[in-house]
Structure formats: C-alpha cells, structure tokens
C-alpha positions as CSV (number, residue, x, y, z in Angstrom):
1,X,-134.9,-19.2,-129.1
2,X,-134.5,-18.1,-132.7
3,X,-136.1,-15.0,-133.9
4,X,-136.8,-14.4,-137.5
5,X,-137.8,-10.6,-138.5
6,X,-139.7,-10.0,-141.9
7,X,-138.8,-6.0,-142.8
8,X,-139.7,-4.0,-146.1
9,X,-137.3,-1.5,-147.1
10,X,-139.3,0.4,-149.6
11,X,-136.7,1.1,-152.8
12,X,-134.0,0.0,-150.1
13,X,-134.4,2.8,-147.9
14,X,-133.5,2.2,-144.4
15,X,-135.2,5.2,-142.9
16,X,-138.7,3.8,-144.1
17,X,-138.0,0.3,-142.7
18,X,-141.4,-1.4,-141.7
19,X,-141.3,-5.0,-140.3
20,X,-144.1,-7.0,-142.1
21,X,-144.0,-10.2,-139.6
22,X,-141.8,-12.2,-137.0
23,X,-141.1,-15.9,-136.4
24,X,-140.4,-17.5,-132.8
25,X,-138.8,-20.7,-132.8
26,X,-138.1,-21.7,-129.1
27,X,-136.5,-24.8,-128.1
28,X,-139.0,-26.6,-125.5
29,X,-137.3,-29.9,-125.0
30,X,-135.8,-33.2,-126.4
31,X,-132.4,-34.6,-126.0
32,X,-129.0,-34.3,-127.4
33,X,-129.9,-35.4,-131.5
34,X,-133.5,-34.4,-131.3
35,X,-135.1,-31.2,-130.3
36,X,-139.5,-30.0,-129.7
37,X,-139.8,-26.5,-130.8
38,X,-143.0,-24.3,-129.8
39,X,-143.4,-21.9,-133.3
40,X,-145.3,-18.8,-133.0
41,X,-145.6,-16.9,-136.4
42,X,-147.0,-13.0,-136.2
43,X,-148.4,-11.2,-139.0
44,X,-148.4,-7.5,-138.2
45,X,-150.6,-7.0,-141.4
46,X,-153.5,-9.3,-139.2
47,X,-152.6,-8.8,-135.8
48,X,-152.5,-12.5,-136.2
49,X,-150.5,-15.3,-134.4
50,X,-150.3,-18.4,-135.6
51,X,-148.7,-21.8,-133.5
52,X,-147.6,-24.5,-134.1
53,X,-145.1,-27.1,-133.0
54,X,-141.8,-29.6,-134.5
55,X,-140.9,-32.5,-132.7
56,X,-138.6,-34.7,-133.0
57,X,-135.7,-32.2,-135.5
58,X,-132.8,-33.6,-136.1
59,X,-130.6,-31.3,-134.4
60,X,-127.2,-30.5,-136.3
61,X,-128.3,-32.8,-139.0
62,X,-129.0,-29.5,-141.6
63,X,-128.9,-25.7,-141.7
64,X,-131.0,-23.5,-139.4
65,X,-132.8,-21.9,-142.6
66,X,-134.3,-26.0,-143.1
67,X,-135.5,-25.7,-139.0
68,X,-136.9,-21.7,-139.8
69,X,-138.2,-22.8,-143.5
70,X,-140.2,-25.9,-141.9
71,X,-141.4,-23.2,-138.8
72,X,-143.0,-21.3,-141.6
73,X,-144.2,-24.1,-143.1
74,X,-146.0,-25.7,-139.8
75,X,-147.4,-22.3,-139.0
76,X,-149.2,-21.2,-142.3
77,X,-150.1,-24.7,-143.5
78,X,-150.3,-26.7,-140.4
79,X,-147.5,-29.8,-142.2
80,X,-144.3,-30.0,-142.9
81,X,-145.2,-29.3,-146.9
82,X,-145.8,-26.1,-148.2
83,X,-149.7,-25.8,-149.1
84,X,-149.9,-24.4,-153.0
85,X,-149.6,-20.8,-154.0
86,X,-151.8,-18.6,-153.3
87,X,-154.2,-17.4,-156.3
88,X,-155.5,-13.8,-157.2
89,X,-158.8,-14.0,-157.3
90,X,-158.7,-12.7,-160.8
91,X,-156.6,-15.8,-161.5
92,X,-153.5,-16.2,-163.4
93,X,-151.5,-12.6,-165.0
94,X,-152.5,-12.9,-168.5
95,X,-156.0,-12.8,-167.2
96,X,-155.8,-9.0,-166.3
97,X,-153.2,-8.0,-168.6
C-alpha cells in the first residue's frame, strides 16, 4: 500500500502542521507487469472519502508520482484525465480586483 499525506505548514512552521487530506493506494491484484489498485482519497476538510480503482498499471513501466498522480485523478474526476480547474464563483481575478 502507498500512502500519500497532504500537510499545511502555515509560513513553514512545523509546530502548526495540519494534514489537509490522505491518499490510499493499495495493491489488490494483477500479475507480474500489471497491477489493480483499490484508491481511497480522504478530505479531512469534508469528512469525505472518495474510491475509486486502476486496473491494468503498468508496473515498473514509470515513476510512482505517474501511479499517485493518476490515483488523484480517478478519485476526484472519476478518469484517468484531470477534469478542468475549478472556478471562483466570482469568476476569473481581474473580475474582483
């Protein structure tokens, strides 16, 4: 299993650490070149969990970051493509400058 922590250090300050979210990526199955991983992505903002599921990874074939990067991806957009940025709903920054 890999385990990705999210932490804010306010002004870099260790003593105020804060962990803003976690990512599990465990392994669940496949074979030698190809791996299933069961994603579980927790907000601690929401209380929120969020699943999802890879199958088929090329195992050794890239970095980890590409396997945690896609997680991420799968969990908050429910593909392997990130969905588009979110928007404030004032819109874009010269709108409330």
């Amino acid at each position: 299993m890999l385990l990705v922590t999210l932490e804010l250090l306010p002004r870099g300050s260790e003593e105020q650490r804060r962990t803003l979210g976690q990512i599990r990526i465990i392994n669940v199955g496949g074979d030698p070149a190809y791996g299933n991983y069961s994603i579980e992505l927790m907000e601690n903002r929401e209380k929120s969990t969020r699943t999802a599921s890879i199958t088929d990874y090329p195992r050794h074939a890239g970095s980890t970051w590409d396997l945690v990067a896609r997680a991420i991806t799968m969990a908050l957009a429910g593909k392997e493509e990130l969905p588009p940025r979110p928007v404030h709903p004032w819109g874009h920054s010269e709108d409330w400058q």
